[in-house]
C-alpha positions in Angstrom: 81.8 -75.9 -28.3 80.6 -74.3 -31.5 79.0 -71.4 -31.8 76.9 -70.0 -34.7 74.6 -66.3 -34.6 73.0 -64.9 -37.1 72.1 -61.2 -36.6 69.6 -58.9 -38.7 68.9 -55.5 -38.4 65.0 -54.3 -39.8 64.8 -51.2 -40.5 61.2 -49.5 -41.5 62.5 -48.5 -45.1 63.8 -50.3 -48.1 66.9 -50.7 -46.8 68.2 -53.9 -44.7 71.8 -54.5 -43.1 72.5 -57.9 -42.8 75.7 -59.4 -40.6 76.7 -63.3 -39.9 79.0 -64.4 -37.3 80.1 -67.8 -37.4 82.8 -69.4 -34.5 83.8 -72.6 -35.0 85.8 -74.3 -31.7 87.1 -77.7 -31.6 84.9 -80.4 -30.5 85.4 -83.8 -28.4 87.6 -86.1 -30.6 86.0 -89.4 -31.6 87.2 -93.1 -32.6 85.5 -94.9 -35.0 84.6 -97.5 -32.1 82.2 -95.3 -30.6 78.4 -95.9 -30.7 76.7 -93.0 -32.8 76.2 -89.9 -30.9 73.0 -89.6 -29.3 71.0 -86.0 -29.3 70.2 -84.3 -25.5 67.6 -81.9 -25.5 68.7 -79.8 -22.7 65.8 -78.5 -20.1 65.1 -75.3 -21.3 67.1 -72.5 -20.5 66.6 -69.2 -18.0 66.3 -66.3 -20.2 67.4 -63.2 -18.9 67.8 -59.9 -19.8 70.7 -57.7 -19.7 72.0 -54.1 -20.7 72.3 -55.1 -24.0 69.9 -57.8 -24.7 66.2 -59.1 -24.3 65.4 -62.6 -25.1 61.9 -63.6 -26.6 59.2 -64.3 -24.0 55.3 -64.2 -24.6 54.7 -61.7 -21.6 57.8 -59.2 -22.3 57.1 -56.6 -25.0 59.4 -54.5 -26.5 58.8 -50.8 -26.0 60.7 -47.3 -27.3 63.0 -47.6 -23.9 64.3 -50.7 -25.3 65.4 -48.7 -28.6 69.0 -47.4 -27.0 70.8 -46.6 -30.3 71.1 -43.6 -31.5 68.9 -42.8 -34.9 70.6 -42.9 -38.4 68.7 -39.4 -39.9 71.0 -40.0 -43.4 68.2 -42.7 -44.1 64.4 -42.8 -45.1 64.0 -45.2 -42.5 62.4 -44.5 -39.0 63.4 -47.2 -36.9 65.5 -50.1 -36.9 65.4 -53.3 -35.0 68.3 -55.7 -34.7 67.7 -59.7 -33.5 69.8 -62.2 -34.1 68.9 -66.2 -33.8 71.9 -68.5 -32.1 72.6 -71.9 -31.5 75.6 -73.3 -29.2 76.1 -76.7 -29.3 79.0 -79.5 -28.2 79.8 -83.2 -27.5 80.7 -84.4 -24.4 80.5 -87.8 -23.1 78.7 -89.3 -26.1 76.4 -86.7 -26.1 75.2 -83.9 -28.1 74.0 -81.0 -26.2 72.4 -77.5 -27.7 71.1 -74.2 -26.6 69.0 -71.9 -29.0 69.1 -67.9 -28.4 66.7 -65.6 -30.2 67.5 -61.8 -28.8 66.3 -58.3 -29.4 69.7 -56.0 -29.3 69.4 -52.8 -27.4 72.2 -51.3 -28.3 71.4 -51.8 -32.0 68.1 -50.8 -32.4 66.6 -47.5 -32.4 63.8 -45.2 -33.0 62.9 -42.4 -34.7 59.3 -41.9 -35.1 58.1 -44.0 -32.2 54.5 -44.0 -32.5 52.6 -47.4 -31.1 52.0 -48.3 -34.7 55.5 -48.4 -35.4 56.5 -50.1 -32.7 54.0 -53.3 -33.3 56.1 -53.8 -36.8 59.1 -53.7 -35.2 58.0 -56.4 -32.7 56.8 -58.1 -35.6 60.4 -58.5 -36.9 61.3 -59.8 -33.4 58.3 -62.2 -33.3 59.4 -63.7 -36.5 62.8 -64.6 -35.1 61.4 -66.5 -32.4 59.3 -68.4 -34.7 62.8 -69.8 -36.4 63.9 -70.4 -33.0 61.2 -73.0 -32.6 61.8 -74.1 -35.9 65.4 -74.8 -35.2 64.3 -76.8 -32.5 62.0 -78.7 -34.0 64.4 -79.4 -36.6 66.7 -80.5 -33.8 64.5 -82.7 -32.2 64.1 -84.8 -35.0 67.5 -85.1 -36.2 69.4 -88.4 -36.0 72.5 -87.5 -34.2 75.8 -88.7 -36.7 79.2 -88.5 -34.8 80.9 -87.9 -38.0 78.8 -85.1 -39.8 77.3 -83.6 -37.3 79.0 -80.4 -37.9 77.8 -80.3 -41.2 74.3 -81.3 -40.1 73.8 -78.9 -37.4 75.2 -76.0 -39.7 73.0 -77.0 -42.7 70.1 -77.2 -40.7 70.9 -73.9 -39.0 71.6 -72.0 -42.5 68.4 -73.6 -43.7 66.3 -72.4 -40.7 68.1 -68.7 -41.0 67.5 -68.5 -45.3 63.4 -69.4 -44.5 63.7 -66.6 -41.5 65.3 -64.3 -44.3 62.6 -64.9 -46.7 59.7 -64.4 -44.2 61.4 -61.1 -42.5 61.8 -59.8 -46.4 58.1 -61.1 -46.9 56.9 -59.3 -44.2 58.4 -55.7 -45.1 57.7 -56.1 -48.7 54.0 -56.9 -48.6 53.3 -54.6 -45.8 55.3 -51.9 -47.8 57.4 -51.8 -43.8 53.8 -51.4 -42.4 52.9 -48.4 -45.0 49.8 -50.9 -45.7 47.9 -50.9 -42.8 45.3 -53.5 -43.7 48.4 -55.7 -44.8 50.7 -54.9 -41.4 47.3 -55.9 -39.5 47.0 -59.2 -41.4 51.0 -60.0 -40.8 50.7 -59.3 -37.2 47.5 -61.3 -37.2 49.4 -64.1 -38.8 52.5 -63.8 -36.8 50.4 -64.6 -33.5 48.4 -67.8 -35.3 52.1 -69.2 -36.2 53.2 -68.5 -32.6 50.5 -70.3 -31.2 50.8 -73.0 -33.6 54.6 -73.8 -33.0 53.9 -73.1 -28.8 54.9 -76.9 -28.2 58.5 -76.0 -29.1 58.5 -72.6 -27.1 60.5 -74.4 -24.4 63.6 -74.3 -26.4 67.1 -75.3 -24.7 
């Protein structure tokens, strides 16, 4: 099976941390006899939540409890939220099979001013990630399965999805000035909620 997560830490300041973690495992060996590998788009998967992370669903918001880490005070910033956007993904039998994580970390987020203002930009960051994670499907849905590349495929399509995610997360922060422009942070989150209802008929992600 490989494995690929990309984590990213928001923090309401200038300052962003940025980590990738890639794991690469041996997949199914193949002949050049076989027929090309056909994509399965698994049913879509049970998210639950745990002590150390929340997946994206429409009904469960994020609120200060969720914030367990403790505050960096060395920085201007006044909260930080960590989500990262994953994709599994192996052959077996002839068969390509995937599942797509987009999770809120606990354990790496926190809080320091924790007004309800605050709060909405940091589920902002968290929205945005789930967006990519419909992307990523999409992308994946319409990819022609290639037995021979399809490590490169599925990566390149990955990194791409991840670099747009980048630039929209850095979009976000730097035209709201991290939600310092109210009228702005009102017209992301506005935004935010039209591309989530727009990208709804890939919610159901594997």
């Amino acid at each position: 099976m490989n494995v690929i997560r990309y984590t990213m830490n928001h923090l309401f300041s200038s300052i962003l941390y940025i980590a990738l973690f890639a794991l690469s495992f041996s997949g199914m060996p193949v002949t050049s006899k076989e027929p090309m590998v056909k994509t399965i788009r698994s049913v879509p998967a049970v998210k639950k939540e745990d002590d150390e992370l929340i997946p994206w669903t429409l009904t469960r918001r994020l609120n200060w409890e969720d914030f367990l880490c403790e505050p960096q005070r060395h920085t201007d910033a006044v909260a930080s939220t960590s989500t990262s956007l994953g994709i599994a993904y192996q052959v077996e039998k002839g068969e390509l099979t995937y599942h797509i994580t987009c999770n809120f970390s606990k354990n790496k987020s926190w809080g320091l001013l924790k007004t309800d203002y605050i709060l909405a930009h940091e589920q902002g960051h968290f929205d945005i990630t789930e967006l990519f994670a419909r992307k990523l499907y999409q992308e994946l849905s319409a990819y022609e399965f290639n037995k021979k590349t399809y490590r490169k495929d599925v990566n390149d399509i990955y990194m791409k999805i991840v670099r747009e995610k980048e630039d929209m997360q850095a979009a976000y922060d730097g035209e709201s000035d991290h939600s310092r422009k109210k009228k702005t942070q009102y017209e992301w989150l506005d935004k935010i909620d039209q591309m989530l209802d727009e990208t709804a008929p890939y919610a159901a992600y594997p």
